[in-house]
N, C-alpha and C positions, 0 to 999 in steps of 0.2 A: 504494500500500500504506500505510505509514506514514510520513508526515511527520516525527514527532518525537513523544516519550511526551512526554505532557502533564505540568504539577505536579499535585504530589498535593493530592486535594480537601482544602479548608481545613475543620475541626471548628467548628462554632461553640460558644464559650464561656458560659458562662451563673453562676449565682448558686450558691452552695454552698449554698444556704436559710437561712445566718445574714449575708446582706450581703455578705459577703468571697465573692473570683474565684476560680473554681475551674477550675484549668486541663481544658483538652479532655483527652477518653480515645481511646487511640489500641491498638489491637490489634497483641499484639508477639508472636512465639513463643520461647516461653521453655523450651523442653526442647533442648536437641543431640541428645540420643536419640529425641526422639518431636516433628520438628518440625512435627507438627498439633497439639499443643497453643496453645492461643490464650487470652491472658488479655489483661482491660484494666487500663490502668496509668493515671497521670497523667504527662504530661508535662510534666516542668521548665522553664520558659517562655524558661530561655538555651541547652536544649539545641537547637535548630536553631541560635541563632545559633554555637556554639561547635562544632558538629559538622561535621566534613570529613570524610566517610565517604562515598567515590562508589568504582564500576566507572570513571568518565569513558572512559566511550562516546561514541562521535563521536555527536552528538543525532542526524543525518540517515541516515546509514549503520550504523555500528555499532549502535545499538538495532535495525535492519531485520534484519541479517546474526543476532543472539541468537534476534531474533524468530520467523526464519526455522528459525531450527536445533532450536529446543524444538518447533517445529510438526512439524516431521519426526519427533521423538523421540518426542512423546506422542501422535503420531497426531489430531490435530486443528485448525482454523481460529482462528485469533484473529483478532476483528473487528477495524477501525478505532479503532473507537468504545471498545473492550476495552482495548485497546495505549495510548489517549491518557490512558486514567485510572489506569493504570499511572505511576510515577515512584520506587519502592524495590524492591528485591527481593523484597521479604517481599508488596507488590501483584502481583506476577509470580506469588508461592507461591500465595497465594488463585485468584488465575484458575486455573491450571492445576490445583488441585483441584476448582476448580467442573465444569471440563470433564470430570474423571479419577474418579470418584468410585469406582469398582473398582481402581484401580492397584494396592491395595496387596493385595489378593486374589488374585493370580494366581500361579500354582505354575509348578514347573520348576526344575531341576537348579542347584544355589548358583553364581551369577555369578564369584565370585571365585575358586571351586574351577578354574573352564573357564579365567580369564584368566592362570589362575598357571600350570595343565601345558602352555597353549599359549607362555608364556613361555618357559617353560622347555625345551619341546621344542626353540625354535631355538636357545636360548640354546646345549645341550649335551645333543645328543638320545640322545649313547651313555655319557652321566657324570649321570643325575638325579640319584642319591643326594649328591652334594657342592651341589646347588643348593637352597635352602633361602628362607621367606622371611624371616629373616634374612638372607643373604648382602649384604654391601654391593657396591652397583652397581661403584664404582670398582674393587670388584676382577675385572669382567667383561668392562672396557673401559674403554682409557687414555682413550680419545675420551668423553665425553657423546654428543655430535652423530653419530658413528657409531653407536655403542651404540644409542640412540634410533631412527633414522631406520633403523637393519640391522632393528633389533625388530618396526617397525610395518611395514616392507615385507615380512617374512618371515610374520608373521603375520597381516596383514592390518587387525590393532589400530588405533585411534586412541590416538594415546598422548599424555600431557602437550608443550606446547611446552617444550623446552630454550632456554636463555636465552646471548645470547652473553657472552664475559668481559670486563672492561673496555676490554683492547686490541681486540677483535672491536666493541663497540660505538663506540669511537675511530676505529675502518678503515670501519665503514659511515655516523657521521658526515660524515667524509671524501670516502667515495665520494660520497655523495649532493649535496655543497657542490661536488667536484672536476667531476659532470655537469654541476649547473646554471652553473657558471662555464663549462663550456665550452662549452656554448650559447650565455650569453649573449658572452662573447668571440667565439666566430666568428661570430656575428651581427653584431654592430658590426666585423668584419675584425681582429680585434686578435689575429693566429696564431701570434704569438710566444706569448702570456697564456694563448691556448686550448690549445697544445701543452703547457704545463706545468702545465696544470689536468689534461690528460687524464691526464697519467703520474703526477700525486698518485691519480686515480681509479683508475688501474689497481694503485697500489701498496695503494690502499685495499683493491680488490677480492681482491690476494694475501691479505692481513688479515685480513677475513672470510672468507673461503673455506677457509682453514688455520687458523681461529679452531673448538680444540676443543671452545667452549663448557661449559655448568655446565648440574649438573641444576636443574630447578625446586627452587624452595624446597620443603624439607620433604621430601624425596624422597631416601633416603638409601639405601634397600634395597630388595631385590625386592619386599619385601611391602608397602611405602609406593606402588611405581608400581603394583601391582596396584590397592589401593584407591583408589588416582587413576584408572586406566585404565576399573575396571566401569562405574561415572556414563559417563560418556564412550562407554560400546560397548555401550548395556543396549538399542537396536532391534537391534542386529547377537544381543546374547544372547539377544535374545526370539524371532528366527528360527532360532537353534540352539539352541531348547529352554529356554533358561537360565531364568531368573528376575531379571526387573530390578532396578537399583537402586531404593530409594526415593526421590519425588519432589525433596524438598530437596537431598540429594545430587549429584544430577543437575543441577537448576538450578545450585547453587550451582560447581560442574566447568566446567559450559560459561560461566559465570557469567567464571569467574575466566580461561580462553583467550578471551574477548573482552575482556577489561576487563585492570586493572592489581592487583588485589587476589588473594591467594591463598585457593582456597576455605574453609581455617579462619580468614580473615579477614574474613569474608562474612560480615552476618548480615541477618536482614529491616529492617532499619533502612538499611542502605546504599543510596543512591540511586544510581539509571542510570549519570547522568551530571551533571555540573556545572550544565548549565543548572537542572534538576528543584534542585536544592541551591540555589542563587541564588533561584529563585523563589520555593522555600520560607522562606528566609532574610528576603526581602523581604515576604511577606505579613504 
């Protein structure tokens, strides 16, 4: 399938017609409302070296597994050939309106109208009136991580990843250092070392397991996880009728549960992953 998204093709620079260097033009979208809008800019010649704007997506798997999931959503193949000349987001936006070009014409019942009453139905199917999309999550469940994971099992939803707290990430630290020590200890016979690595592991394992976790960033009230939730469930809303999200949306959703960026921290300028940012830096 995919090897690795290749770096982004280099612009070649040229003469401004009075002698002096005119930086390359690079194509950015500059609307958050209408992000098909497309204008050309110049680029500031220390903006790659000074910019750290990635997803850092594993190059080898992680870009395949994004790859993979927007090919399910928008209903179509992405070449090889497609995927290697990809290396920012905003390349990802362009392909997938080349393939899409009706996306945004298609009708059907408002996406987030469907994802807020099935919310709400398991939320509190005999009390809707106090459920609002104001209501703050925290007052619907002490747990994040139940809350979360009771929601998308009840209704079938994909919903945002919940993140764990800093003891939850301290315990699965832990656990993950506590296995591989215990491997390597009872490999070499050392079962005094490997016995008390395992019971650091298992206390790790109590940790996260009883770790009530946080919500995602940005996610404070029902009507925050809805507009996170529709990107996220718009093939599932397009077979019940709905009306998808629009494309950027969408990307930028599944963008941010693969990568490390949250989707309003996303913009077409943000690269894949690390490698694509190094190479660009270096050319």
């Amino acid at each position: 399938m995919l090897a690795t998204l290749g770096a982004r093709p280099s612009t070649a620079s040229g003469s401004a017609g009075d002698g002096s260097f005119a930086p390359p033009l690079e194509k950015i979208h500059v609307s958050e409302n209408d992000p098909k809008t497309v204008v050309a800019r110049h680029i500031d010649p220390l903006h790659i070296l000074l910019m750290a704007d990635t997803l850092d997506l594993d190059p080898e798997w992680g870009a395949i597994d994004l790859i993979e999931e927007l090919e399910a959503t928008f209903g179509f193949k992405i070449q090889d050939e497609e995927a290697e000349r990809c290396c920012t987001v905003g390349d990802v936006y362009d392909l997938i309106c080349a393939h899409t070009a009706e996306w945004d014409d298609q009708e059907g019942l408002c996406g987030s109208s469907m994802v807020f009453y099935r919310l709400r139905r398991a939320l509190r199917p005999d009390d809707k009136r106090s459920i609002t999309p104001s209501t703050p999550l925290a007052l619907l469940a002490p747990s994040p991580s139940k809350l979360m994971d009771g929601l998308s099992k009840r209704t079938g939803l994909r919903l945002p990843l919940h993140t764990l707290t800093g003891l939850g990430a301290i315990g699965a630290v832990l656990l993950l250092a506590g296995i591989v020590l215990t491997v390597v200890a009872s490999f070499n016979a050392h079962w005094g070392f490997a016995g008390a690595s395992a019971c650091v592991a298992m206390i790790a394992l109590i940790l996260v397991w009883r770790d009530p976790s946080r919500f995602p960033k940005g996610i404070q009230t029902l009507g925050d996880l809805v507009n996170r939730a529709v990107p996220l469930n718009s093939k599932l809303l397009k077979e019940l009728g709905g009306r998808p999200a629009d494309r950027w949306s969408i990307l930028t959703s599944l963008s941010a549960e693969h990568g490390k960026l949250e989707p309003a921290g996303i913009s077409p300028e943000t690269y894949l992953h690390k490698k694509s940012l190094d190479e660009a830096r270096a050319a």
